[in-house]
C-alpha positions in Angstrom: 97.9 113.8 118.5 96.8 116.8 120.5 94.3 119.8 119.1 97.9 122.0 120.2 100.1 119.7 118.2 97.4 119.4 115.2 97.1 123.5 115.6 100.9 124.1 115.4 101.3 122.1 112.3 98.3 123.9 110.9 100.2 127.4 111.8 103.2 126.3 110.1 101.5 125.1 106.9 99.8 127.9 107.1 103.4 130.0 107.2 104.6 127.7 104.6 101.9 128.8 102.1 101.7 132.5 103.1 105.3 133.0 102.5 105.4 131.5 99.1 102.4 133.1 97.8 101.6 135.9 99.4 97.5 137.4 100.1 95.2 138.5 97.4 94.4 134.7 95.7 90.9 132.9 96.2 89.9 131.2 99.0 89.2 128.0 97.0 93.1 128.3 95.7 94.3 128.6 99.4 92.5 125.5 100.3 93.7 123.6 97.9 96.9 124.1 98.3 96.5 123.7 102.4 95.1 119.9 102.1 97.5 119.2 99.0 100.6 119.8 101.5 98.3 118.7 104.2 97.8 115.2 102.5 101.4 114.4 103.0 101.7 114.2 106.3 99.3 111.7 106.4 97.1 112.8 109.2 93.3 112.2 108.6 91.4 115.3 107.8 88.3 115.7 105.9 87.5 119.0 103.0 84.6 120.4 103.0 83.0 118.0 105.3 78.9 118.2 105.2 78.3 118.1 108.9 74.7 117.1 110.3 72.5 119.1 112.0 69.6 118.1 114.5 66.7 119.9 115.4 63.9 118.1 117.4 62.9 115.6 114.5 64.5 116.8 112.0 67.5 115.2 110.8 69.3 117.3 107.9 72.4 115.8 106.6 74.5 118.8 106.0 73.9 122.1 108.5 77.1 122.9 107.2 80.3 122.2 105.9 83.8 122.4 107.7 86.1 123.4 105.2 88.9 121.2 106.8 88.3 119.0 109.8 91.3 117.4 111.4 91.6 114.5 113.1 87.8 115.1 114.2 89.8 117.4 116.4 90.5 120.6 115.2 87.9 122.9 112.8 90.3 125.0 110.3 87.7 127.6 108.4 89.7 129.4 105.9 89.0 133.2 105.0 90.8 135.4 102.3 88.7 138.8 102.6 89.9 142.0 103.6 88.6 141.8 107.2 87.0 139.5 109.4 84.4 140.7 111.1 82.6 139.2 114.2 80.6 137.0 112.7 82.9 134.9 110.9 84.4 133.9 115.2 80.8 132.8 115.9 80.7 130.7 113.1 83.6 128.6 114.0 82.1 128.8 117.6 79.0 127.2 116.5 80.8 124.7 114.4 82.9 123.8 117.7 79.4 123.3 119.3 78.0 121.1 116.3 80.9 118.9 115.9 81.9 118.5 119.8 85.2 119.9 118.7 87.8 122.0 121.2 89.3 124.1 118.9 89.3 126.1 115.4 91.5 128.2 114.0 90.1 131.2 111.5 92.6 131.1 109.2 92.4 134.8 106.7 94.7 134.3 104.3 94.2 138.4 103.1 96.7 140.2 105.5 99.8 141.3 105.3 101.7 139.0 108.1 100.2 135.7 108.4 100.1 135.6 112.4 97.6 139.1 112.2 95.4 136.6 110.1 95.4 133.5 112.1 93.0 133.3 115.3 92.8 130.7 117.7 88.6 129.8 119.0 87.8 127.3 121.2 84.9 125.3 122.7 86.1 123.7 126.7 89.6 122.8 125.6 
């Protein structure tokens, strides 16, 4: 499966879920909820996925955590604030660099319409 195909699934899930309940939960409630459904399409992802980070010598085990990794294809970092602001693209930017990874979507739950909240990022795809 392609990062496009994994993405348009993600978008529709991500539909799915905005539609029935609506913004204003917790982050940690959207998630949930996302790899629930996302579990049954049985498609390998990983939540909150410690990701390793290498500097020189140093080896540390988690220099972050994806909160949903796809496929080892596509990063989906899920938001439900009032706004994103610009550092929340660089983020999923650096995660793209980390993992090797073409593509993340920024996913803010907290908007009105669910396509003003979802944001495509991506790293040579």
């Amino acid at each position: 499966m392609t990062e496009n195909e994994i993405a348009k699934l993600v978008v529709d899930l991500c539909f799915k879920i905005h539609t029935q309940y609506g913004p204003g939960l917790f982050e940690s409630v959207y998630e949930e909820i996302f790899c629930y459904e996302w579990d049954k399409k049985n498609i390998p992802f990983f939540r909150q996925h410690p990701i390793p980070l290498v500097h020189e010598e140093i080896k540390m085990d988690a220099g972050f955590r994806a909160d949903v990794m796809i496929g080892n294809k596509v990063i989906i970092e899920l938001k439900s604030i009032e706004a994103l602001a610009p550092v929340h693209y660089k983020q999923v930017q650096t995660y793209l660099k980390l993992t090797g990874c073409k593509l993340g979507l920024l996913v803010n739950f907290n908007v009105a319409l669910i396509k003003d909240g979802i944001h495509r990022i991506v790293n040579k795809l």
